[in-house]
BAGU-931484 format. One record per residue: residue number from 1; residue in one letter; x, y, z of N, C-alpha, C, O, CB in turn. Coordinates in pm, whole numbers, plus 50000, padded with zeros to 5 digits. Glycine has a CB too. Layout:
N
@k: NUM&r: A&nxx: X&nyy: Y&nzz: Z&caxx: X&cayy: Y&cazz: Z&cxx: X&cyy: Y&czz: Z&oxx: X&oyy: Y&ozz: Z&cbxx: X&cbyy: Y&cbzz: Z
...
// end
This chain:
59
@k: 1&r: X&nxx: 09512&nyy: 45280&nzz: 80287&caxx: 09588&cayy: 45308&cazz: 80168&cxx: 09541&cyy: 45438&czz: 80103&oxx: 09628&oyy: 45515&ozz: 80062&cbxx: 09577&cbyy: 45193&cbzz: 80070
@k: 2&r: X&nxx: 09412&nyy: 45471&nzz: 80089&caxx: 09324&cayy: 45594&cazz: 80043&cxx: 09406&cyy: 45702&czz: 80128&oxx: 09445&oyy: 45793&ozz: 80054&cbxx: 09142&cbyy: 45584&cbzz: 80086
@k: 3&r: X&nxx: 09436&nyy: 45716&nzz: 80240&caxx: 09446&cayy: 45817&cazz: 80310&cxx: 09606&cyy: 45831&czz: 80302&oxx: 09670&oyy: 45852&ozz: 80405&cbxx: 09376&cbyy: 45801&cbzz: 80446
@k: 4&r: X&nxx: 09660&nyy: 45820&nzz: 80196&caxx: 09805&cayy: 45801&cazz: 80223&cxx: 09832&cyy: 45813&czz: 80060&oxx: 09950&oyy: 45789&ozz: 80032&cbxx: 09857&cbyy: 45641&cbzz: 80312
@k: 5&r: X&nxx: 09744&nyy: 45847&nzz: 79942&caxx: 09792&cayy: 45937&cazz: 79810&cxx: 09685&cyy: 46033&czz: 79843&oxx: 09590&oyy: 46034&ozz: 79921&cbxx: 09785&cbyy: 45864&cbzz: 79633
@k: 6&r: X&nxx: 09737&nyy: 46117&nzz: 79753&caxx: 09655&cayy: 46240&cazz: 79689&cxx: 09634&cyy: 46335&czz: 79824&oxx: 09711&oyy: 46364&ozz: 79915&cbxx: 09487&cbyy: 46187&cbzz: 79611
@k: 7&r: X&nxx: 09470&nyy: 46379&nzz: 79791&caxx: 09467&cayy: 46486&cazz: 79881&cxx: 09372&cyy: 46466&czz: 79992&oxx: 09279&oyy: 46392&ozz: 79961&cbxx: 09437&cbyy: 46605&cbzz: 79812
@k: 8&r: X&nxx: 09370&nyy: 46490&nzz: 80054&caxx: 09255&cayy: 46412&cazz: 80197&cxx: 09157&cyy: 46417&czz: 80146&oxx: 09124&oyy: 46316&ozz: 80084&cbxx: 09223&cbyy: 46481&cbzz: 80352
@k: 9&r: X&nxx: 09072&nyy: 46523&nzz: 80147&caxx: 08957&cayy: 46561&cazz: 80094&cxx: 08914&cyy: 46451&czz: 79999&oxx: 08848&oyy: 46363&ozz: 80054&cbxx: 08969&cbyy: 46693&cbzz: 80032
@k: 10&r: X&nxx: 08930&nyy: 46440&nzz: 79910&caxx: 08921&cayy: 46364&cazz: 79785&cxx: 08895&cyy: 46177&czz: 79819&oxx: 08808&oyy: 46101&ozz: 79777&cbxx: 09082&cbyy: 46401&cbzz: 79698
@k: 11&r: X&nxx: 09036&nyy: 46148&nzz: 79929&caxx: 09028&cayy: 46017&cazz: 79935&cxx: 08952&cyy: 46011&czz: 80046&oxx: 08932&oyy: 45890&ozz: 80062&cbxx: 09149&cbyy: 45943&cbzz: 79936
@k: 12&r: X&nxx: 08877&nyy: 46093&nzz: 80163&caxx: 08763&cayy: 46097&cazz: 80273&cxx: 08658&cyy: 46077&czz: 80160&oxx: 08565&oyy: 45999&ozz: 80181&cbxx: 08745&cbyy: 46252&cbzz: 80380
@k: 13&r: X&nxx: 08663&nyy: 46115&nzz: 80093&caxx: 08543&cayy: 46142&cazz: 80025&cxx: 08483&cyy: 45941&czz: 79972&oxx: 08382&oyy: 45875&ozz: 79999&cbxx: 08596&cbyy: 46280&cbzz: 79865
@k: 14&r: X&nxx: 08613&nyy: 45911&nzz: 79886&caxx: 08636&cayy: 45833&cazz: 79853&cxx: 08586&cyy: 45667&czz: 79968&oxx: 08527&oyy: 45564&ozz: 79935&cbxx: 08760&cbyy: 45884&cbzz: 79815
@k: 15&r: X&nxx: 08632&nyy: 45700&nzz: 80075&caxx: 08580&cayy: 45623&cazz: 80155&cxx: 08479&cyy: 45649&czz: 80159&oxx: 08416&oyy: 45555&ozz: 80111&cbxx: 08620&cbyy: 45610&cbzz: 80252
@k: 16&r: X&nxx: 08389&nyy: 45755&nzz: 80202&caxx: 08223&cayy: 45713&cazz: 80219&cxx: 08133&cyy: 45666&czz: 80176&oxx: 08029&oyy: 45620&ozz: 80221&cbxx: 08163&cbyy: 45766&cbzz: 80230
@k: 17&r: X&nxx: 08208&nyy: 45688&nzz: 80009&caxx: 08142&cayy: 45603&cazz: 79926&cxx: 08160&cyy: 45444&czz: 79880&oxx: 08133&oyy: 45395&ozz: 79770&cbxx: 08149&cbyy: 45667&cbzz: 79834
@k: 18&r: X&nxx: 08236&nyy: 45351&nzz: 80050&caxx: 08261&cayy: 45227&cazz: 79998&cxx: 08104&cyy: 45196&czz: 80069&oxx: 08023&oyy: 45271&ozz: 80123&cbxx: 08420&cbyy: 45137&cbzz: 80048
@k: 19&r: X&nxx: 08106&nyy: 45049&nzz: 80039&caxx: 07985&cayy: 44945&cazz: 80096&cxx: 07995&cyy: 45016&czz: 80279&oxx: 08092&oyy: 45078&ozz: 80323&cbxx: 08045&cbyy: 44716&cbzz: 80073
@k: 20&r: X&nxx: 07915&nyy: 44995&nzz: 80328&caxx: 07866&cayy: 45014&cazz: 80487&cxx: 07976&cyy: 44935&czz: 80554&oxx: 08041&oyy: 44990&ozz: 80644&cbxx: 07699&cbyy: 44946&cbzz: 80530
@k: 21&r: X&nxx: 08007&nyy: 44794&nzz: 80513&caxx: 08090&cayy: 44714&cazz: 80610&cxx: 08216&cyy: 44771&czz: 80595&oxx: 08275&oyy: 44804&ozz: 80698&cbxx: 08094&cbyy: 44561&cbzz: 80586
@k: 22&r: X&nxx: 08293&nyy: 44797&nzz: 80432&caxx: 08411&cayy: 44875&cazz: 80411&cxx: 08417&cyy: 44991&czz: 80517&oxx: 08503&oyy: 45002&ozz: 80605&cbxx: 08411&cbyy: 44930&cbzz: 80265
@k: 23&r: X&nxx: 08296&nyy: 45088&nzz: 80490&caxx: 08367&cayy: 45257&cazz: 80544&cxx: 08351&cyy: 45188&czz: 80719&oxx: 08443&oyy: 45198&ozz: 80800&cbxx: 08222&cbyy: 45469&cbzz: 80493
@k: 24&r: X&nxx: 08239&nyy: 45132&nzz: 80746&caxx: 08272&cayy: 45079&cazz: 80925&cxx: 08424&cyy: 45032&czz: 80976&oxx: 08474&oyy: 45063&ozz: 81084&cbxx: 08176&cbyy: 44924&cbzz: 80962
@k: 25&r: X&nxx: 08481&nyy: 44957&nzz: 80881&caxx: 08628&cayy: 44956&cazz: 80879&cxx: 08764&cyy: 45046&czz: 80860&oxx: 08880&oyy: 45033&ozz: 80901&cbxx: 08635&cbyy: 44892&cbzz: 80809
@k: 26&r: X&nxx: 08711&nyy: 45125&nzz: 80795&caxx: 08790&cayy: 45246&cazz: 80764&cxx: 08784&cyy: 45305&czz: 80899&oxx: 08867&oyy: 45302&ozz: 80990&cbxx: 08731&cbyy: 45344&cbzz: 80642
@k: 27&r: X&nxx: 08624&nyy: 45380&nzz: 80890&caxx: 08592&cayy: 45445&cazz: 81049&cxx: 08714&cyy: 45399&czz: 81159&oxx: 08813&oyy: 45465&ozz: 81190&cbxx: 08423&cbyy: 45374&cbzz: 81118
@k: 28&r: X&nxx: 08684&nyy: 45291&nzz: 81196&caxx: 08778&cayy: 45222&cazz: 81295&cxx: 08944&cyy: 45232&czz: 81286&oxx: 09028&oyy: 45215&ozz: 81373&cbxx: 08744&cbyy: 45078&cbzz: 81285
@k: 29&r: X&nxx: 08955&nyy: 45261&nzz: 81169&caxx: 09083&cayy: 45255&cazz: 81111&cxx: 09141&cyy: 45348&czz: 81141&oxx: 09239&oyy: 45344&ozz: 81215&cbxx: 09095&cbyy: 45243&cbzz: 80990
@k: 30&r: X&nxx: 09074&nyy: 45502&nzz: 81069&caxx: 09099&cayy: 45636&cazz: 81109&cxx: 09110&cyy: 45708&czz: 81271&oxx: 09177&oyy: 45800&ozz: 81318&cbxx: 08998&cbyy: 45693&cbzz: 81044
@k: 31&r: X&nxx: 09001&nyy: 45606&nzz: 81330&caxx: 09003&cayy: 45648&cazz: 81481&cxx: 09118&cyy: 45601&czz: 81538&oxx: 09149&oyy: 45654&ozz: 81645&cbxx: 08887&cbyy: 45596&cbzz: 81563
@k: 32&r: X&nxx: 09186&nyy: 45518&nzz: 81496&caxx: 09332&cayy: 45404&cazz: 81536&cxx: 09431&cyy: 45519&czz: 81537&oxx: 09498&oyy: 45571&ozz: 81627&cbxx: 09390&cbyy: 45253&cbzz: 81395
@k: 33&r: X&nxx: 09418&nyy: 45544&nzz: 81406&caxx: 09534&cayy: 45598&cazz: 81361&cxx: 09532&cyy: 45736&czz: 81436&oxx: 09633&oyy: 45783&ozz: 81487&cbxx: 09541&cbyy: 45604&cbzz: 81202
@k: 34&r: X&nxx: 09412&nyy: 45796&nzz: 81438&caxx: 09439&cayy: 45942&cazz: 81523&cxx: 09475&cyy: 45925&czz: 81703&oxx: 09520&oyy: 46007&ozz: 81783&cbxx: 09273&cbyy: 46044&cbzz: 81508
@k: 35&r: X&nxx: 09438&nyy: 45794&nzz: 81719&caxx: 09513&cayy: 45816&cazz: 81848&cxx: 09641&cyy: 45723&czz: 81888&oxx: 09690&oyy: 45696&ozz: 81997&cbxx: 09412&cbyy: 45800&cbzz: 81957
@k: 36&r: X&nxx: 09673&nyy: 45687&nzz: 81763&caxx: 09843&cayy: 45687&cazz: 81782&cxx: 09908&cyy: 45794&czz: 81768&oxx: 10009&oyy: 45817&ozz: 81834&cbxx: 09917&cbyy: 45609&cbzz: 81694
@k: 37&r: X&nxx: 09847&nyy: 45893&nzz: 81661&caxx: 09887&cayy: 46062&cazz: 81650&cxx: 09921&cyy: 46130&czz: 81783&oxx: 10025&oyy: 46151&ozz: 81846&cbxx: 09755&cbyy: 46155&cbzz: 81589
@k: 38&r: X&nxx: 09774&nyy: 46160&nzz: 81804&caxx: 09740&cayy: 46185&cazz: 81939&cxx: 09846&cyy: 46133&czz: 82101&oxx: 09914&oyy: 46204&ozz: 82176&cbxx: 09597&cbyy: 46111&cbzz: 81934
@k: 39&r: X&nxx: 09824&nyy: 46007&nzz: 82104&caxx: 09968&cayy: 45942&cazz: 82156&cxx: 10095&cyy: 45996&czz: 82165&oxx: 10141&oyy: 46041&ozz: 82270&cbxx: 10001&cbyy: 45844&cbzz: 82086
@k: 40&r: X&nxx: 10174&nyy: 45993&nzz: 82021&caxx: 10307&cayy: 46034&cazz: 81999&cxx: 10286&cyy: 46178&czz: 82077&oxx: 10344&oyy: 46200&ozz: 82183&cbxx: 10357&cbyy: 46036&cbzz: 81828
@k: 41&r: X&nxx: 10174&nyy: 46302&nzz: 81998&caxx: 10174&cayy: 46429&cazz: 81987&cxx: 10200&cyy: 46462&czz: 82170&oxx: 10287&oyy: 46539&ozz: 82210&cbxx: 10021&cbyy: 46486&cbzz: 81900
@k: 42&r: X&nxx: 10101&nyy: 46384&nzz: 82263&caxx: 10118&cayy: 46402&cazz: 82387&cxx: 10283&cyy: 46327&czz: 82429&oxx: 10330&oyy: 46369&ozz: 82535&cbxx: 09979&cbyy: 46337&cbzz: 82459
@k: 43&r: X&nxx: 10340&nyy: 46258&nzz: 82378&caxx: 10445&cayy: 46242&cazz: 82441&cxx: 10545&cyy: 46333&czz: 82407&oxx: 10656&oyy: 46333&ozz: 82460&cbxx: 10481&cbyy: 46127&cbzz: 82430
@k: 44&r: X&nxx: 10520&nyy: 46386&nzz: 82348&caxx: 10632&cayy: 46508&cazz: 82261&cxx: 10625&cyy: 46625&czz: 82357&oxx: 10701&oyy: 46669&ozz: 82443&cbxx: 10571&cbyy: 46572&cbzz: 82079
@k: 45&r: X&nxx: 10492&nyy: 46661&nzz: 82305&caxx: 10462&cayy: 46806&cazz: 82343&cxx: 10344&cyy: 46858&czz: 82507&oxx: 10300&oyy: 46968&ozz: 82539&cbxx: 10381&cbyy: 46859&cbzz: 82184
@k: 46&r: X&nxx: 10327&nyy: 46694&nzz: 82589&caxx: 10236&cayy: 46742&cazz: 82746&cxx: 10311&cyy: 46654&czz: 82780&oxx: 10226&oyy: 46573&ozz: 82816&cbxx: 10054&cbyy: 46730&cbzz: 82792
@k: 47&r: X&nxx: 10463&nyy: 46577&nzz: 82808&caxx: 10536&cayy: 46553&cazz: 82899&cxx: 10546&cyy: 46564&czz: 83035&oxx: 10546&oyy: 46485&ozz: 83130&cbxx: 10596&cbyy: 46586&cbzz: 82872
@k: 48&r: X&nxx: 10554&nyy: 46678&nzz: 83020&caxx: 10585&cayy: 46735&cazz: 83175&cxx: 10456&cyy: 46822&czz: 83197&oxx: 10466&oyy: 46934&ozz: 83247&cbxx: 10745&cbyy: 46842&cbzz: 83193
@k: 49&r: X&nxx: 10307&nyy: 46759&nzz: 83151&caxx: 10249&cayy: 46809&cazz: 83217&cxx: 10175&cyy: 46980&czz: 83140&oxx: 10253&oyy: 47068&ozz: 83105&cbxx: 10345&cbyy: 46800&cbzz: 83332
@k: 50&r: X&nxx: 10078&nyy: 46992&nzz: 83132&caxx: 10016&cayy: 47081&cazz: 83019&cxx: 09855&cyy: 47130&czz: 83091&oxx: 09797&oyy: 47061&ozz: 83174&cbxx: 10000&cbyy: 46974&cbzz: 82850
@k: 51&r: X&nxx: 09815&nyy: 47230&nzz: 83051&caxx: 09685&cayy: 47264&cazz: 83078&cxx: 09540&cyy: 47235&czz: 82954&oxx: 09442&oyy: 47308&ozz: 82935&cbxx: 09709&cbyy: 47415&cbzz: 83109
@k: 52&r: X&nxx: 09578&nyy: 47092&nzz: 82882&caxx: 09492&cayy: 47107&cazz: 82793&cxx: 09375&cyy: 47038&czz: 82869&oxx: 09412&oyy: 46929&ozz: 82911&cbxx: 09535&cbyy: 47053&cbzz: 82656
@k: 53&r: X&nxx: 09228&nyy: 47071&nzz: 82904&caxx: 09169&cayy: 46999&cazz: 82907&cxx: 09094&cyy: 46861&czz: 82943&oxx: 09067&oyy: 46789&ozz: 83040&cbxx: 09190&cbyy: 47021&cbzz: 82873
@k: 54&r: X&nxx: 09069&nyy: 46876&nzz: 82737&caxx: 09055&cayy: 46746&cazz: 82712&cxx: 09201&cyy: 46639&czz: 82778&oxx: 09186&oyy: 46518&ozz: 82759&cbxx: 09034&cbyy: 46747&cbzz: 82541
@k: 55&r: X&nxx: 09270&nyy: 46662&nzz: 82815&caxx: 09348&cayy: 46555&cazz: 82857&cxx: 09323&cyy: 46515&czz: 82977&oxx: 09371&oyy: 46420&ozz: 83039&cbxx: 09470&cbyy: 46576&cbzz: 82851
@k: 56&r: X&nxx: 09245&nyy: 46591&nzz: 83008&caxx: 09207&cayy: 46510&cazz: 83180&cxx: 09069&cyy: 46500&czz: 83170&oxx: 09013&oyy: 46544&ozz: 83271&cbxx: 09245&cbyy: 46611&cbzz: 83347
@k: 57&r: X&nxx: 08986&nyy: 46454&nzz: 83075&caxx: 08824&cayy: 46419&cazz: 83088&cxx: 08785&cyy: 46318&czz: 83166&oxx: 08691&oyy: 46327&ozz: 83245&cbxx: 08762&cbyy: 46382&cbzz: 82966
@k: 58&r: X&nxx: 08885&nyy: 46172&nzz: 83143&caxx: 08841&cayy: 46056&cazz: 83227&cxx: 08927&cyy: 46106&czz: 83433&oxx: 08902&oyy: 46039&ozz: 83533&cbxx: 08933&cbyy: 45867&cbzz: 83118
@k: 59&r: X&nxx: 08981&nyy: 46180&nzz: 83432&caxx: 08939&cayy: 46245&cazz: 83540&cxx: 08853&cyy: 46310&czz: 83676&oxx: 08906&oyy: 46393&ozz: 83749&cbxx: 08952&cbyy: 46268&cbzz: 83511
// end
């Protein structure tokens, strides 16, 4: 919910300063969410195939 008003900065911030078990949840949360990003972003834009990399590490 933090990461979804205001300004990033501010609500990152905002998380680090919950209890240990909270931000461990967040953590997990944020990592979710960047690789559904991540996900979509490769189905969009390395379709047919791309020279990035990191996309072939477990390679």
């Amino acid at each position: 919910m933090l990461i979804t008003r205001g300004r990033l900065g501010e609500q990152l911030t905002k998380i680090v300063g919950l209890p240990p078990d909270e931000r461990a949840k967040a953590f997990r949360l944020l990592v979710a969410l960047l690789g559904v990003a991540d996900q979509r972003r490769r189905h969009r834009f390395c379709a047919d195939g791309c020279g990035h990399a990191w996309h072939h590490l477990g390679a």
